[in-house]
Structures are given as C-alpha cells and as structure tokens.
C-alpha positions in Angstrom: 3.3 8.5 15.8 5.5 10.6 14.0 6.5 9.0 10.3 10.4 9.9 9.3 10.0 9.2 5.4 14.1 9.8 5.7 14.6 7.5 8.1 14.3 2.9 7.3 13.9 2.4 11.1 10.7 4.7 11.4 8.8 3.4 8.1 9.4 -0.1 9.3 7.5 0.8 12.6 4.7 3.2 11.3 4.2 0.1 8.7 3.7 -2.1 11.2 0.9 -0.5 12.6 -1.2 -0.7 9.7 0.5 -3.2 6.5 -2.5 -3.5 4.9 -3.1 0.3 4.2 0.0 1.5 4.9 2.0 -0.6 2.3 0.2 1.4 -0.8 0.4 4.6 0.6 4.8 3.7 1.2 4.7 2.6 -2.8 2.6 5.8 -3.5 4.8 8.4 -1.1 7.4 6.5 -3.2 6.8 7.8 -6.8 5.1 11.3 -5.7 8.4 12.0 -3.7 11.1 10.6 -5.1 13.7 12.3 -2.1 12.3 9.8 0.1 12.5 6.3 -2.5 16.1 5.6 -1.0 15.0 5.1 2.8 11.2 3.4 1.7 12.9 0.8 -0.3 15.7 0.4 2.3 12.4 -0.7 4.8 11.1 -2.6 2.5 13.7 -4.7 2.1 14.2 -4.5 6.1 10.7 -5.6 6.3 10.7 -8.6 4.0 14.3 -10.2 5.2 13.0 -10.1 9.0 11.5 -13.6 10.0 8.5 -12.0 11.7 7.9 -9.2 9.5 7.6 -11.7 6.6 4.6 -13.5 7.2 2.7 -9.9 8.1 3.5 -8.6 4.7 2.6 -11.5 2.7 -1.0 -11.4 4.3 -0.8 -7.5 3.4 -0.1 -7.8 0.0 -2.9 -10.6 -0.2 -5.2 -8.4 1.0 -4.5 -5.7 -0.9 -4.5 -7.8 -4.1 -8.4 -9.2 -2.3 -9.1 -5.6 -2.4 -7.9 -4.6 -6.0 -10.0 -7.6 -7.2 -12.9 -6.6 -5.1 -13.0 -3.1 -6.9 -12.2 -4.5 -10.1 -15.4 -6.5 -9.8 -17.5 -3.7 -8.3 -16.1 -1.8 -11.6 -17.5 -4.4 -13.7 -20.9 -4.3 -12.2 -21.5 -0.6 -12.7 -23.4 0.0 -16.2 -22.0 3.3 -18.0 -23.9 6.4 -17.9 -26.2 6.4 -20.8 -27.7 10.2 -20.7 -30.5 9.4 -22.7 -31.7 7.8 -19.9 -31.8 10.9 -17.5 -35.0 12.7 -16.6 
C-alpha cells in the first residue's frame, strides 16, 4: 500500500489496516512534519465522525493507552544502574 500523507482519503485507509500502531505513528508523522498536519487531522476527524470507524479507534486508543501503561510498569520494575555493582 502506498500512504499519501497529503491526501485524508489515503490515511484513512492505510489507518485502517493497522489502528493500533498506526494511530501513533499519524500523531508522530504529525509533529516531525508539520506540511502533512492539515490532511492527518482532516482523517482523523474523518475517522472518528464515521459510524464504523468509531468503534475501531476507540479500541485503538485503549490499547495503546494498555500499552503505555504496560511500559510504564515494566519502567518501574527496572532497578537503576548502580556501577559499583559491575565486575
């Protein structure tokens, strides 16, 4: 599949093959290039007004949040390097 970053009608589709991954990486193609913010927004919104798009990026955003929690906890779980303790 070929991704138009200028083009709504093209995001909405390469989103749909992937929400869960591809949802972060529209928000972060968003900010690193801002020529392209216009038309990722414009799908966005596209994406969240359309009845059966809805439900699929509500369970996207869960899941993301699932796995921002999921690292945070893995975070928490690592103890800091203490070089002392190296051999």
């Amino acid at each position: 599949m070929i991704l138009n970053l200028n083009d709504p009608n093209s995001i909405v589709a390469w989103w749909k093959v992937l929400p869960e991954r591809h949802g972060p990486q529209l928000r972060a193609f968003a900010h690193l290039r801002p020529q392209f913010a216009f038309a990722i927004r414009a799908a966005v919104r596209a994406i969240k007004s359309d009845p059966k798009l809805r439900p699929l990026y509500e369970r996207s955003v869960l899941a993301e949040r699932a796995e921002q929690n999921r690292r945070d906890v893995v975070a928490e779980t690592i103890e800091p390097f203490d070089p002392r303790l190296a051999a």
